[in-house]
BAZASE-11530 format. One record per residue (C-alpha): x, y, z; residue in three letters. Coordinates in steps of 0.02 Angstrom, whole numbers, plus 50000, padded with zeros to 5 digits. Layout:
N
XYZAla;...
// end
This chain:
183
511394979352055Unk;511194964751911Unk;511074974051749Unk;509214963551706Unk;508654977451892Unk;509454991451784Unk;508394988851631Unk;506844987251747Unk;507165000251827Unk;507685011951700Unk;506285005251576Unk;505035010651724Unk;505765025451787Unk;505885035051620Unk;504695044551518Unk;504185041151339Unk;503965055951236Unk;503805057451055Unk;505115061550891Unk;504475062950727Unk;505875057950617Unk;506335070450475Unk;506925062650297Unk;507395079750244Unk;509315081050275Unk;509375063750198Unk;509955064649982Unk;508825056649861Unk;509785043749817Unk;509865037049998Unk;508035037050021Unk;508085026949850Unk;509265015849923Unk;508065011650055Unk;506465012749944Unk;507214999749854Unk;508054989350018Unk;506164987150071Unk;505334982349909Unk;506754969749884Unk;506454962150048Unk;504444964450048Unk;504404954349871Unk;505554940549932Unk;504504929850022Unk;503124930349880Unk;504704925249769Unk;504924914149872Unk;503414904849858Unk;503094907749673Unk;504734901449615Unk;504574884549736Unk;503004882749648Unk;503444883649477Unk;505494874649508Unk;504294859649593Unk;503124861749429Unk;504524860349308Unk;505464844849414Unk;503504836449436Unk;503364838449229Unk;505004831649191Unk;505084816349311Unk;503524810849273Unk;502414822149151Unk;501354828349287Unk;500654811149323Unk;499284814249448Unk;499074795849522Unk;499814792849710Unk;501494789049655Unk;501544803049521Unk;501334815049631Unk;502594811449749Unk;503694825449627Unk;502004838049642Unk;502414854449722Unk;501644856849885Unk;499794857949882Unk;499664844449760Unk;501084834949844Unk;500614814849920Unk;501254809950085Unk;503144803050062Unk;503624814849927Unk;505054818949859Unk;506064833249931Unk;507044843149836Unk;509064840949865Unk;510144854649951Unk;510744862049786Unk;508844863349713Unk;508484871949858Unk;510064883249859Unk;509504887049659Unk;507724889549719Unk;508324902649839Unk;509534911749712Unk;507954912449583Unk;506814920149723Unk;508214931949761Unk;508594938049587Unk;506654939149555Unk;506224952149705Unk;507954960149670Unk;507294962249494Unk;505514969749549Unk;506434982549651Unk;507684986349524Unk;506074988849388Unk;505104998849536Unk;506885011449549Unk;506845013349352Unk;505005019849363Unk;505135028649511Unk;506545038949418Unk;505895041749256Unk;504175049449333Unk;505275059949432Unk;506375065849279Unk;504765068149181Unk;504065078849320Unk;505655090149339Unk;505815092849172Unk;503965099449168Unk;504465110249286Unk;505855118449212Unk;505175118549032Unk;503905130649128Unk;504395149849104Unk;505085160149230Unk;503955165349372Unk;502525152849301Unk;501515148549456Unk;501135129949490Unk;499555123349529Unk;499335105949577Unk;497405099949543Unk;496475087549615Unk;495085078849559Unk;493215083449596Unk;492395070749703Unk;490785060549644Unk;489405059949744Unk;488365044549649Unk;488475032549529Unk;488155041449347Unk;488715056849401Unk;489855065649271Unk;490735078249403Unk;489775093549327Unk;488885104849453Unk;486965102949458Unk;486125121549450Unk;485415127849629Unk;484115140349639Unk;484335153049752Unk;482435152149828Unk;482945133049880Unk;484395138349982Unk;483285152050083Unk;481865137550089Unk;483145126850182Unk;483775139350298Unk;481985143050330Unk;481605126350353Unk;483215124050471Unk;482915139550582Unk;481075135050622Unk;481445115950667Unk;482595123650785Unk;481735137450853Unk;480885135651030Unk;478855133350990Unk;478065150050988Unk;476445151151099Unk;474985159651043Unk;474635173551156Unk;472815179551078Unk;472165159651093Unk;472585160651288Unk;471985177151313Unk;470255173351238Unk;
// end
């Protein structure tokens, strides 16, 4: 049996069930590893494109001064760029690259140093706290309208039974008058 029949077949024959994966038993500085593994990579390719823009900016200003006739803009970065422009060499791009890199490697790194002081503020909260000091973690009350400053409006009792009343009888089967059929 070819090994491509063994994929099929095992692929079709078996069941698919569901893991959660649990972070738990990982330490904090390995899931800060990766938190910072994935912003790194995430913010490259917007790097990327920022520093092409601005290295083609800076080579367009000093070949020309940011001429904007056909054959100044031959040395435009892209959207600006005529047909038959100038390309940058291997080693622009290879500096290009290095730029991006050190830029998103630089937004992670920043994104780490926050990430760490908020927790070190927050711990030491915590432990500035007494002894047996119970912690309560708020949330905020939810506005229902615009101009609405959070606070509770007063409700009178009487409306609340009006609108059960109101509820009950526009649910309640029609009643039928026995002493009009009677008569």
């Amino acid at each position: 049996m070819s090994p491509v029949r063994q994929a099929a077949s095992q692929s079709s024959s078996s069941t698919t069930s569901t893991q959660t994966f649990d972070t738990t038993g990982f330490p904090q500085w390995a899931k800060d590893m990766r938190r910072w593994d994935i912003i790194a990579f995430g913010a490259f390719p917007f790097a990327m494109f920022f520093t092409s823009f601005f290295y083609d900016m800076h080579l367009w200003n000093k070949a020309n001064g940011r001429d904007m006739s056909d054959e100044g803009r031959r040395y435009a970065p892209w959207p600006l760029k005529s047909a038959g422009g100038v390309e940058k060499t291997k080693e622009e791009f290879e500096r290009t690259l290095l730029m991006a890199a050190g830029v998103s490697m630089t937004v992670a790194f920043a994104d780490l140093i926050i990430v760490l002081i908020k927790r070190n503020k927050e711990r030491r909260r915590i432990e500035s706290m007494p002894t047996g000091s119970v912690i309560i973690n708020t949330t905020p009350y939810e506005q229902d309208g615009e101009g609405s400053d959070g606070a509770v409006d007063k409700i009178d009792i009487m409306d609340i039974f009006d609108l059960i009343n109101a509820l009950n009888f526009n649910n309640a089967p029609e009643a039928v008058d026995t002493e009009a059929e009677t008569e």
